[in-house]
N, C-alpha and C positions, 0 to 999 in steps of 0.2 A: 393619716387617719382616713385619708378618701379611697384608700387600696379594698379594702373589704365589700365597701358599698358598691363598689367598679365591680369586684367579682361577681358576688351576687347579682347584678344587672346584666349580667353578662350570663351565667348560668341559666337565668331565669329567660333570658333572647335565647339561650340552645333550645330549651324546652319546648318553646312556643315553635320557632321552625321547626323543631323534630316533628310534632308533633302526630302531623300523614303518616312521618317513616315511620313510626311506633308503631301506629295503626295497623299498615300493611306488614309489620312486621313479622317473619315465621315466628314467632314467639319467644319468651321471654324467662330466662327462669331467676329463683332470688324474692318471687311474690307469693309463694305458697300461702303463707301466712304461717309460716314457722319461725320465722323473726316477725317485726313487728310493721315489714312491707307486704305491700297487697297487691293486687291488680287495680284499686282504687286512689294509687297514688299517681291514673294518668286516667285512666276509664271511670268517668261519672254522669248521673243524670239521667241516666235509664232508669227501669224498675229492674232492681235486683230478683237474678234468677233464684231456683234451690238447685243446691247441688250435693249431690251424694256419692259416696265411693262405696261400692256393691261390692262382696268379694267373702272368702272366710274371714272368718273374726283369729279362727289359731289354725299356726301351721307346726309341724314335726321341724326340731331343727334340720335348716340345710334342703328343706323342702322350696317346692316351687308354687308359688299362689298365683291363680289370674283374678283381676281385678278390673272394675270400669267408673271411670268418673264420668258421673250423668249429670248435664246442663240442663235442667229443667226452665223455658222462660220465654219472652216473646221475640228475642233478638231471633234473626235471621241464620245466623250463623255463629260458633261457639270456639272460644278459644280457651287453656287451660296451662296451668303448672303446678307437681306434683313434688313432695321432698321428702324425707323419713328424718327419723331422728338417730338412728342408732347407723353407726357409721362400718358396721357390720353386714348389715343387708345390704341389699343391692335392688337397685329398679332397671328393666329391660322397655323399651319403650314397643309399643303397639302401634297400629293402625293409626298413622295420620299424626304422629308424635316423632320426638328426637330424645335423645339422652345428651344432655348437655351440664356440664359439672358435676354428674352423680344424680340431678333432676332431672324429670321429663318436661316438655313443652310439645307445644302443637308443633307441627311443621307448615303449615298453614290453616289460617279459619277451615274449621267444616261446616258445611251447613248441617239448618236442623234439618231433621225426620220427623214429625208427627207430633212437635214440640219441643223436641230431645237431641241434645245432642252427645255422645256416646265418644270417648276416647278410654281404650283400653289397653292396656299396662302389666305387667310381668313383675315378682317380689319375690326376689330369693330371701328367706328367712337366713337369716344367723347361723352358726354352728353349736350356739349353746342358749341355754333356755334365757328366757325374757322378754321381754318385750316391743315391737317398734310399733310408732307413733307414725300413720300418715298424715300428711297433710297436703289439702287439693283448694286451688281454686278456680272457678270457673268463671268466665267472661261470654256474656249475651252480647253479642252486639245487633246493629243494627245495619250493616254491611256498607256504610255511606265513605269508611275510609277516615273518617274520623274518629278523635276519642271521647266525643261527647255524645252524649247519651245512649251508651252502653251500662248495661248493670253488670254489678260483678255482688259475687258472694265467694266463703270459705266454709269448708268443715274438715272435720280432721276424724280418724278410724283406728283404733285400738287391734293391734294384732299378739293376740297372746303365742312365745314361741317354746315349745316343748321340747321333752328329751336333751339331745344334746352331749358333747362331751364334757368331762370336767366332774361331771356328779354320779357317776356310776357307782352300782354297788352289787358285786358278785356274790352278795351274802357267807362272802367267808373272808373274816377281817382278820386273819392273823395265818393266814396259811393253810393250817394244821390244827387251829383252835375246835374243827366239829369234828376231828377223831380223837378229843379224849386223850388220854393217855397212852394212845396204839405210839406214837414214836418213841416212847421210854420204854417199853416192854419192848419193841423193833432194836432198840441199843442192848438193852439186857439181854436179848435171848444171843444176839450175833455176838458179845462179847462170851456169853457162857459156852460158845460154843467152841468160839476160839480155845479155850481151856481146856475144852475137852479134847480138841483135836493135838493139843500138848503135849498130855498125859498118856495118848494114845502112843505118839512118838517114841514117849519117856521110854 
């Protein structure tokens, strides 16, 4: 019965020495916040920054959208991870990012700019209409190598996707159905003609 409490104690000692590596870490993906893990399951104790994903709201299936997650906050420097929900799209990483499992992450802290910090990103839409769900989080830090007092936030961005294959419609559902009656008259005349060309034999 002491096996459990042994692991836990033990788990809970990786954490605490990880805890610089994590810090200095190229980043990390799996905290989007499209499951129920965050960036605030290691980074807390700062003032949570705002963060937003800029970008179009709809793309044409099979199109190409640019997009940026913006760190808004007082940390020093800005770390991020980005995921979709629709297993269809795809994300191409930007500036100062990696593609790691299908996610993006930083590839290391950037510093801010004027506040801001700016990691931008690539999203192949689908090949048929519907929808994908992003979702971004961002981390302020305070550049000391620790993961305390860093703020972290999440949001997530609705991308509506059009066209597409699968749903088309050439507005002629049976072939032949907007000429009427021209293929039965086309049968009738070529048969009557056969007969005639018969009788001309005879």
């Amino acid at each position: 019965m002491r096996f459990p409490s042994y692991g836990a104690a033990g788990v809970l000692s990786l954490c605490l020495l990880s805890s610089p590596a994590l810090a200095n870490s190229g980043g990390m993906t799996g905290y989007s916040g499209k499951t129920s893990q965050t960036c605030t399951m290691c980074h807390s104790g700062g003032t949570a920054p705002t963060v937003e994903i800029s970008g179009p709201t709809s793309l044409e299936a099979g199109a190409t959208g640019q997009y940026t997650l913006i760190i808004r906050g007082p940390g020093q420097k800005g770390g991020f991870n980005v995921a979709v929900d629709n297993t269809a799209a795809s994300l191409e990483a930007g500036e100062g990012s990696k593609k790691v499992s299908g996610e993006l992450t930083h590839s290391a802290p950037k510093s801010a700019s004027a506040g801001e910090v700016r990691f931008p990103f690539t999203l192949v839409a689908p090949q048929s209409a519907g929808t994908v769900q992003i979702f971004g989080a961002g981390n302020s830090v305070n550049g000391d190598n620790n993961i305390t007092l860093d703020g972290v936030a999440t949001t997530t961005a609705s991308v509506t996707i059009t066209g597409g294959t699968g749903g088309g419609d050439d507005g002629d559902e049976g072939g032949c159905s907007t000429t009427g009656g021209s293929p039965v008259m086309l049968l009738s005349l070529i048969a009557g003609g056969m007969t005639l060309l018969r009788r001309r034999r005879n």
